[in-house]
C-alpha positions, 0 to 999 in steps of 0.5 A: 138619940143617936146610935153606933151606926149614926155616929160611923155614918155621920163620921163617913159623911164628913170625910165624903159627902157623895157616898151613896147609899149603896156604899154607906150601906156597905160601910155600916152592914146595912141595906142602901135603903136602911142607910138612906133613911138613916142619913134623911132623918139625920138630915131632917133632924139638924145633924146634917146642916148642908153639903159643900166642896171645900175649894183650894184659896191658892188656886182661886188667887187667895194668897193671904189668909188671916184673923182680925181680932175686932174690939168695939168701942160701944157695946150696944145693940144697934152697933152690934146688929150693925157691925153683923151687917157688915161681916154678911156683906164682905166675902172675904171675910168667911168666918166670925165669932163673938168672943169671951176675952179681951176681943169682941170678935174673930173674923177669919179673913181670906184676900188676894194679897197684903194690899187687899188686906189692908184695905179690907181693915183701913178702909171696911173694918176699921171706919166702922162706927163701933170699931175701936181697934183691931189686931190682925194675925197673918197666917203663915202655914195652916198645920190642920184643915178644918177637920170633921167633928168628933163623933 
């Protein structure tokens, strides 16, 4: 179970990783040693999946950001593992989900420009033997980044 204190230090961490012990311990009114248990079980418990810096995709020439609604064609098991496959190869393609609705899957998608994207949907995504169709979405202005979990 977790307590008050886990709770205000996993919210800490999302908001930054690199707090140490000492500050989380500050932060919390516990001894940096305390706070570094704390934040060990937390991690070998699985609410502390990993750590990682969140990079800037316009800095990095990623000037389209964009989700690919993916409807598939046949719905069997070989396709699905198949189609899974594929997502894991493509680095632009950074996040996917399976969906309730009308959409078998949301792809987020990140590319260099237009072009990039089109080619990622007419020459990766759509020959895809599962793939019916698909429907993109281009993201024009993003009014929230991913933000911390609720804790």
């Amino acid at each position: 179970m977790l307590d008050s204190t886990d709770m205000r230090l996993l919210s800490a961490l999302q908001v930054d990783a690199h707090l140490t012990a000492h500050q989380l311990g500050e932060m919390l009114n516990l001894s940096p040693s305390q706070a570094g248990r704390r934040r060990q079980r937390l991690e070998a418990e699985g609410y502390i999946t990993g750590y990682a810096a969140r990079l800037d995709p316009l800095k990095l020439g990623l000037h389209v950001q964009g989700f690919v609604q993916v409807h598939l064609g046949t719905h069997g098991p070989e396709q699905s593992q198949s189609f899974a496959r594929m997502v894991e190869t493509r680095p632009e393609i950074t996040s996917a989900w399976t969906m309730t609705g009308e959409a078998d899957y949301l792809l987020h998608v990140y590319c260099d420009d237009l072009a990039a994207l089109n080619r990622l949907l007419h020459q990766v995504i759509l020959p895809h033997p599962a793939v019916a169709r698909v429907q993109s979405q281009i993201v024009m202005d993003q009014l929230k980044r991913d933000a911390p979990l609720p804790t």
